[in-house]
C-alpha positions as CSV (number, residue, x, y, z in Angstrom):
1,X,19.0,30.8,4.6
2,X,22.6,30.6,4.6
3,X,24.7,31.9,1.0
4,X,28.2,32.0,1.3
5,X,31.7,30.9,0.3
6,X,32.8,30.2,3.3
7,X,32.9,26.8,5.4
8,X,30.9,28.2,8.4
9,X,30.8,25.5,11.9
10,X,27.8,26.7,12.9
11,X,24.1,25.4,12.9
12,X,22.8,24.1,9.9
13,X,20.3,26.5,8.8
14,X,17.3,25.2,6.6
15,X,18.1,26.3,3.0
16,X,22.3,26.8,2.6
17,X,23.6,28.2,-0.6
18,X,27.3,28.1,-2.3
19,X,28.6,30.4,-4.1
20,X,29.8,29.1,-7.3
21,X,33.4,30.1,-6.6
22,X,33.4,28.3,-3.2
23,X,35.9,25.4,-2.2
24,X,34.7,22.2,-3.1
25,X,34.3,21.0,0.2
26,X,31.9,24.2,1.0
27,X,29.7,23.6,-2.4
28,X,29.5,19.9,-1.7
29,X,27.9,20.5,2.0
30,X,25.3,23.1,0.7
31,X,21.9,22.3,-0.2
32,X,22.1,24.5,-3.6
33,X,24.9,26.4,-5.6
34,X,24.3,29.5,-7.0
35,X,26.6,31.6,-9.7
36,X,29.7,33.2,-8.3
37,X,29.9,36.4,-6.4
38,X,31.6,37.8,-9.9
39,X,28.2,36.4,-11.7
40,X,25.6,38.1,-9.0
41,X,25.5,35.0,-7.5
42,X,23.3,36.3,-4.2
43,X,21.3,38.1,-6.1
44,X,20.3,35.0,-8.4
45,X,19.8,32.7,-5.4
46,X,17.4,35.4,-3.9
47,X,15.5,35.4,-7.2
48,X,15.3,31.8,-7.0
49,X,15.0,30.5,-3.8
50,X,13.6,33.4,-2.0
51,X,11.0,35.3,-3.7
C-alpha cells in the first residue's frame, strides 16, 4: 500500500491511495482517494482498506 500526496516514480505498489488534497494528476493515477491529511485522511484509508 502506497498513501500519499505526492507523485512518487517508483514501482506501482498494489493498492495506492491519494490524499484528498493531492494534485490532480496524483489523485487521478491512484487506485482510491481518501480524505485529506487535515480530515485524518491515512487514518480513514487504514480503516477502510486495511483492516
Amino acid at each position: 500500500m502506497t498513501a500519499g500526496d505526492a507523485h512518487r516514480r517508483r514501482r506501482r505498489p498494489g493498492l495506492s491511495i491519494a490524499m484528498g488534497n493531492a494534485s490532480h494528476e496524483v489523485q487521478r493515477a491512484a487506485r482510491r482517494v481518501t480524505a485529506s491529511n487535515e480530515e485524518e485522511g491515512f487514518a480513514n484509508a487504514v480503516e477502510q482498506f486495511i483492516l
